[in-house]
N, C-alpha and C positions, 0 to 999 in steps of 0.2 A: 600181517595179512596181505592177500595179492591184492593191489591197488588196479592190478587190469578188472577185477571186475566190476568197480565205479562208473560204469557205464548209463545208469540211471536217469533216463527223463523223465524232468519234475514235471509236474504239473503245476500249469501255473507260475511257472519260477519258482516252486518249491519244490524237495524234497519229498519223496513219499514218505507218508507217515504210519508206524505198522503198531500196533498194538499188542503186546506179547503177555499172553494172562496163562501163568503155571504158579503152584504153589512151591515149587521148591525154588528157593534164594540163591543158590551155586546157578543155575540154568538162567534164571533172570537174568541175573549179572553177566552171564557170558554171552549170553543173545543182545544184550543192551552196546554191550562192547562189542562184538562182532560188525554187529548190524547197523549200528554207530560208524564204525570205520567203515564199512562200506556205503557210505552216503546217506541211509534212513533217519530220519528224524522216529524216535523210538518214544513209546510207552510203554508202564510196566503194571502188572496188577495182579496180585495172589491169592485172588479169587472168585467167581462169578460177579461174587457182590460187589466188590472193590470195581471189576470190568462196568459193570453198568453205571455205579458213579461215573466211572471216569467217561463214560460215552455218552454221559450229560451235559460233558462240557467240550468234547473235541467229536469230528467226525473223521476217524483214520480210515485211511485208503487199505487196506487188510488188519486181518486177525491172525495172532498164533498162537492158537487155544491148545491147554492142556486137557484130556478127556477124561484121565483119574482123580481130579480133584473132589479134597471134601466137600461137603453138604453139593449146592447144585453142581451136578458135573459139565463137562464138556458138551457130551452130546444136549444137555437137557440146555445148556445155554445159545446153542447155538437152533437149536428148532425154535428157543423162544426167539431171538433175536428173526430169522426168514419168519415168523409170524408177525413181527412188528414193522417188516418191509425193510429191515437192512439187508442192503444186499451187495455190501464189502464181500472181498475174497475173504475166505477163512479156511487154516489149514490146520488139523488137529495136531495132534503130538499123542501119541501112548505109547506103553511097554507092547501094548497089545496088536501083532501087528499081522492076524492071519486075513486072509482077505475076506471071510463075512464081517470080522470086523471095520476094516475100512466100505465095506457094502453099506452098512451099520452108518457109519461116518457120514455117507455119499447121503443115506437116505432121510438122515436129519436135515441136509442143506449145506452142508459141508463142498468145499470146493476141492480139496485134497486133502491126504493121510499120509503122514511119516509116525513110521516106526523110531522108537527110542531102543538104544542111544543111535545119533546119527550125525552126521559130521555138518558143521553150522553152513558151509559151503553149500550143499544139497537144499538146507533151508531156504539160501541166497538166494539161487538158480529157480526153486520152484516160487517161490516169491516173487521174483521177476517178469517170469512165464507168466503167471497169472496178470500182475500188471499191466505189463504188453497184451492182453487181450482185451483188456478193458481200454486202450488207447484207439481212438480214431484210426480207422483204416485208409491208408491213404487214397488221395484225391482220385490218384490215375487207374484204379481198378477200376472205376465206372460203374459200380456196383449200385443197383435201384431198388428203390424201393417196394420189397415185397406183401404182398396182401396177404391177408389170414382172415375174411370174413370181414367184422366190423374194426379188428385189429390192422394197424398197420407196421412192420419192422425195417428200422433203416440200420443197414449194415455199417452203414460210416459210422456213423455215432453207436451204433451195437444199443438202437435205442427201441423199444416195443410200446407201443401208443393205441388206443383205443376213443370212444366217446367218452368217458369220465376222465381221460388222462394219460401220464404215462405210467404202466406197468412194469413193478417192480421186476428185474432179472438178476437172478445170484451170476457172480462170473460164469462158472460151469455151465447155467442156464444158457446166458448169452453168448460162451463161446460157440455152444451147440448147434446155435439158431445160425449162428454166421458162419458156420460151416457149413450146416445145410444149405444155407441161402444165396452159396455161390454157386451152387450148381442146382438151381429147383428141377424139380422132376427127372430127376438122375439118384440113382439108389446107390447110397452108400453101405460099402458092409460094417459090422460091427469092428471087427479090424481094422479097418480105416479111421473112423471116428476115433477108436482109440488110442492111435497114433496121433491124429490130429489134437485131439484133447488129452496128449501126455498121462494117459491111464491106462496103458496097454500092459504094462508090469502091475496092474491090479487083473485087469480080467475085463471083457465083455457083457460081463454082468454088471459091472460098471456103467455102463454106454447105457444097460437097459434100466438103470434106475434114473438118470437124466433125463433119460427120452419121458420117463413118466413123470417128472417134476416137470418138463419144456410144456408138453401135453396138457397139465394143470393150467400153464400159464395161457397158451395160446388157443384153448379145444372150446367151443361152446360146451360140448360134454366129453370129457378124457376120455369114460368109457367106447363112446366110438367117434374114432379119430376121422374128423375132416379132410385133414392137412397133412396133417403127420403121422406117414403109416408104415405099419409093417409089412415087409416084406415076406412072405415064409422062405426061411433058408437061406436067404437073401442080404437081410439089412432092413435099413428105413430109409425111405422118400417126404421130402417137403415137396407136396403140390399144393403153391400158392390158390388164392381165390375168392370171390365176394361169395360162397354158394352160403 
């Protein structure tokens, strides 16, 4: 394996730790080993059920969910888990790789979609990417803290906060929000965002299921958007504000 790409900062002084749940035994072992050599502290599990054991007793920094599995599948574990307020990166795995199905993917809660078979390196890279977005943005961007009504979001921490607490944000959610939130009141197009959130080889229709999962989290009512709007023809706009 290329030992250049151990590049990995831990958290904490450790290791991220990824969670890899598919039922076929060849694909574990290879991702265990892979992912292993590339610096992750690895778990393994061959089933939904098995998955939720095991996340009784560790909290891993990603998921790498299989979508065909028997009895609960993929998709059906991962809308349970963004219901229970996990909100680890998660990136599927299926044979199935047309792009409603990753839409499919996106609209359960999913952070990303890789088609099988696909080279472990591709795993690495978007595994990574995802982590780096959940990392602290550095100090010297000067980035402030944005209003959303009674919500408040701090781009450093990539953290969203209200009066009852803080609000859970899937990666995707919050890479979204911190991309808007550096430029407020500046319209971004769909093309952009999707470059920026590395979903631009799915499609734009991508961008627009986010945008309605971001909406959930931050809208007094989704249905009509405050803060977060669309543009016709355009894009979407983050216009912060207490209204």
């Amino acid at each position: 394996m290329d030992p250049s790409h151990r590049d990995l900062v831990p958290e904490e002084g450790m290791a991220p730790h990824v969670i890899v749940v598919d039922d076929d035994p060849r694909l574990r072992r290879l991702l265990h080993r892979y992912l292993s050599e590339q610096g992750f502290r690895i778990s393994v599990a061959a089933s939904a059920a098995e998955a939720r054991q095991t996340l009784q007793s560790i909290q891993p920094d990603a998921m790498v969910l299989d979508v065909t599995m028997p009895g609960e599948n993929g998709l059906e574990l991962t809308r349970a888990l963004r219901e229970a307020g996990q909100d680890l990166p998660i990136v599927l795995l299926t044979a199935r790789g047309e792009p409603a199905d990753r839409i499919s993917g996106l609209e359960a809660g999913a952070d990303d979609y890789l088609g099988k078979p696909f080279e472990p390196r591709e795993l690495l890279l978007r595994l990574k990417a995802h982590l780096r977005r959940l990392a602290p943005a550095p100090a010297s961007d000067n980035l402030r803290i944005i209003r959303l009504g009674e919500k408040e979001f701090d781009p450093v921490r990539a953290l969203l906060s209200g009066p009852e607490g803080n609000v859970h944000l899937t990666g995707g959610e919050a890479a979204l929000l911190s991309v808007l939130a550096r430029r407020p009141n500046e319209i971004f197009s769909r093309e952009e965002i999707a470059r920026a959130l590395d979903m631009a080889e799915i499609g734009e229709r991508a961008v627009d299921v986010q945008v309605t999962r971001l909406r959930r989290r931050i809208e007094p009512d989704p249905r009509e958007p405050r803060f977060l709007h669309t543009i016709r023809g355009r894009g979407y706009v983050l216009k912060p504000g207490v209204q």
